[in-house]
Steps between C-alpha positions, in 0.01 A plus 500: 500500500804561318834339566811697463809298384750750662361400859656150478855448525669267285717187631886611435496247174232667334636880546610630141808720535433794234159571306548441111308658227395351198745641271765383729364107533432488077881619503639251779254208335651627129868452603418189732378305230814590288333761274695842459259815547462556125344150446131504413285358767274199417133591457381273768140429647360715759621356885790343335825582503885292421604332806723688615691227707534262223860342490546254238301382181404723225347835560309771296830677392716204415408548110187577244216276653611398816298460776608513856300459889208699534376631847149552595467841700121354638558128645842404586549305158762463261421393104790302407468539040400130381794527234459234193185339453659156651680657736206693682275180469763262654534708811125608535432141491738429778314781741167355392643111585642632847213740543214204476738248649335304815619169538832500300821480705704616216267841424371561882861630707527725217185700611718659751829585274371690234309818411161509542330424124233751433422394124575667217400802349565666109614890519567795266890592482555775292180385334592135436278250683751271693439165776609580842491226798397652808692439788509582850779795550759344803671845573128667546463722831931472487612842529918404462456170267809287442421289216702212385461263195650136507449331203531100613691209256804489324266422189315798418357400132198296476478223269320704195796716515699558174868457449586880517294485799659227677825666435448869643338332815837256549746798445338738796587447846684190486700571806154476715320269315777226458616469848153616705231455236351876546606805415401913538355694232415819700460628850402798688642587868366780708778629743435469857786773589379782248155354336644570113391211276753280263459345221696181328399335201537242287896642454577480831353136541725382187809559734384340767718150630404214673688661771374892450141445480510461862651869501157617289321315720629644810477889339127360462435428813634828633799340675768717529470547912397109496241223421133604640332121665153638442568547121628236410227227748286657241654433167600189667120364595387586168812362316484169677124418367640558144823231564227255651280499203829552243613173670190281461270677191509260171204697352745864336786540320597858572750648271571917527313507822591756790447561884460845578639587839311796641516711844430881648851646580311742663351221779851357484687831684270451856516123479923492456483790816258240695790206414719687639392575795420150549809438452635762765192310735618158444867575563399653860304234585804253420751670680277517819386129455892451451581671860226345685553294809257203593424407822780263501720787478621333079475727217124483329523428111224610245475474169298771269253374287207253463474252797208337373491134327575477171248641208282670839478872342659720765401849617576823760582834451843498367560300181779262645755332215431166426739302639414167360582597126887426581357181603402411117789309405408383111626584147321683251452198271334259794154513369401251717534608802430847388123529671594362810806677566304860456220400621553664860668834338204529231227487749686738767616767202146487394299559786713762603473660116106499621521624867798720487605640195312874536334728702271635242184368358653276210769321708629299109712799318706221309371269238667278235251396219544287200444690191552497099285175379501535125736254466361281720431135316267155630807203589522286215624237807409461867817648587644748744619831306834455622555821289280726712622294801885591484416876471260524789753306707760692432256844614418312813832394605643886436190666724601175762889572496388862560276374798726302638757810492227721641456292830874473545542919422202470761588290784620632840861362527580339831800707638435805231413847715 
């Protein structure tokens, strides 16, 4: 019995707006990747193509010999080019350490924060044979993916570096990597309000203060009409694992490392609709709660949001702000009490990131992953990497300022019609 695909109908997320022929996607992929249209195309393998979505490190047109992100048309894989000989043998032994890890507590969290390692594989590039690492791709099945790359530490040389080296690394973004220990090489932002794609590289990122990277982040995260919660519980869940194990790992020195922030801004559009309507939901609800009389004839009070104990994960149709956050009275730089003091608003943002983020079959359409680990180097001391530390802090406090603004934007105001 045959199946026709034209029966089914597709969830709104996976409806493609225009058909594109091939001529038109080689042109669009040509000019994507930087290329004009007169530039000769790479003679690639057959099922590969350049990744399209690539937005920072070297690509296939940056210069005679340069390889760039391959992506695999068959199995939902990217091949990331090995690079020089150390390079590519540093960071496939990393993968292989993490991948065969079962008992370490400095290899095991990081199962679940970075690509999936598929080996490594030798291909034919315009008839040279060349390493590739093969990775699991984080934007596959994405139709509108928003791709960010955060490379972590204010130190981004490793300790073979050469003098020249050292120097071109310290003169590029010193704004961002002085005061916050990261910095931006390249983005790329689907628009929720017209769908058309943007593009910022390493340019752009050079600019960028202590005080406008927040802008570039917020232009990431499709902000203009406000913060989405849903989003950024996701980054968030995954982003807190990496500051855990940043804060106690003694085994890596990471140096030119990055997180790559990832979501569908076409799964974003229904969920920022949903919020607010929620919203709308929640500020009824208060202002009849608010003009209630109990049977004692006093004005009933009620407060929206979790009622449960702390850390109890708290459910229901409507996705309630968590009230408790403004509760979390602590610094940034109180490590001690860190754990304790999120504990409650880790667990609730979490379970609610696995019960209510979608409606569709994969409910996660937000990831951040740690990537780039050819300059990653075995601790010469049991020591924290208080280099890789201060940048990931620094991510985690932005994506919790933006939280925090998100369930104040959020909240039903007493008194507000």
């Amino acid at each position: 019995m045959s199946i026709h695909h034209h029966h089914f109908k597709l969830p709104p997320y996976q409806k493609r707006k225009s058909h594109v022929t091939a001529a038109e996607r080689t042109k669009k992929l040509t000019l994507g990747l930087g290329m004009s249209t007169g530039q000769e195309y790479p003679t690639l393998p057959e099922g590969f193509q350049p990744m399209e979505d690539q937005v920072a490190g070297h690509t296939f047109f940056d210069g005679a010999g340069s390889l760039g992100l391959l992506k695999s048309s068959d199995d939902g894989s990217i091949f990331k080019p090995a690079g020089k000989v150390l390079c590519g043998a540093r960071e496939i032994k990393f993968y292989e350490q993490v991948q065969v890890a079962n008992t370490e507590t400095d290899l095991l969290p990081l199962k679940d924060v970075i690509p999936q390692y598929r080996g490594h594989i030798k291909l034919t590039i315009d008839g040279k044979q060349s390493e590739f690492i093969k990775l699991s791709d984080l934007t596959y099945g994405m139709l509108e993916p928003c791709i960010m790359d955060v490379k972590i530490g204010c130190r981004t040389w490793d300790p073979q570096a050469s003098e020249e080296k050292r120097k071109a690394e310290e003169s590029k973004y010193q704004a961002c990597k002085q005061n916050l220990g990261l910095c931006i090489p390249g983005f790329q932002v689907y628009s929720i309000t017209n769908g058309r794609r943007m593009r910022y590289g390493k340019e752009f990122g050079k600019k960028l203060s202590e005080v406008t990277v927040k802008d570039a982040f917020r232009k990431f995260l499709n902000a203009d009409s406000g913060l989405c919660r849903q989003l950024l519980m996701q980054f968030l869940s995954d982003l807190w694992i990496i500051q855990k194990w940043a804060r106690t790992q003694t085994t890596f020195r990471l140096y030119s490392s990055s997180v790559l922030l990832v979501y569908d801004a076409r799964r974003l559009k229904p969920v920022l609709q949903y919020q607010s309507k929620s919203l709308s939901s929640s500020i009824s609800k208060l202002t009849s709660c608010n003009t209630s009389t109990s049977p004692t004839g006093t004005a009933s009070s009620s407060v929206i949001g979790p009622s449960s104990s702390p850390g109890t994960p708290t459910g229901g149709g409507d996705i309630e702000p968590l009230q408790h956050y403004f509760k979390i009275q602590r610094s940034h730089s109180a490590f001690n009490n860190y754990e304790e003091d999120m504990k409650a608003m880790r667990e609730n943002y979490v379970f609610m990131r696995d019960n209510l983020v979608g409606s569709y079959e994969n409910k996660v359409w937000a990831t951040a992953r740690m990537i780039d680990f050819a300059h990653a180097f075995p601790a010469e001391e049991s020591t924290i990497d208080t280099n890789y530390l201060q940048g990931i802090e620094s991510l985690v406090k932005i994506f919790e300022d933006f939280l925090k603004e998100c369930e104040f934007e959020n909240s039903p105001k007493v008194g507000v019609p």
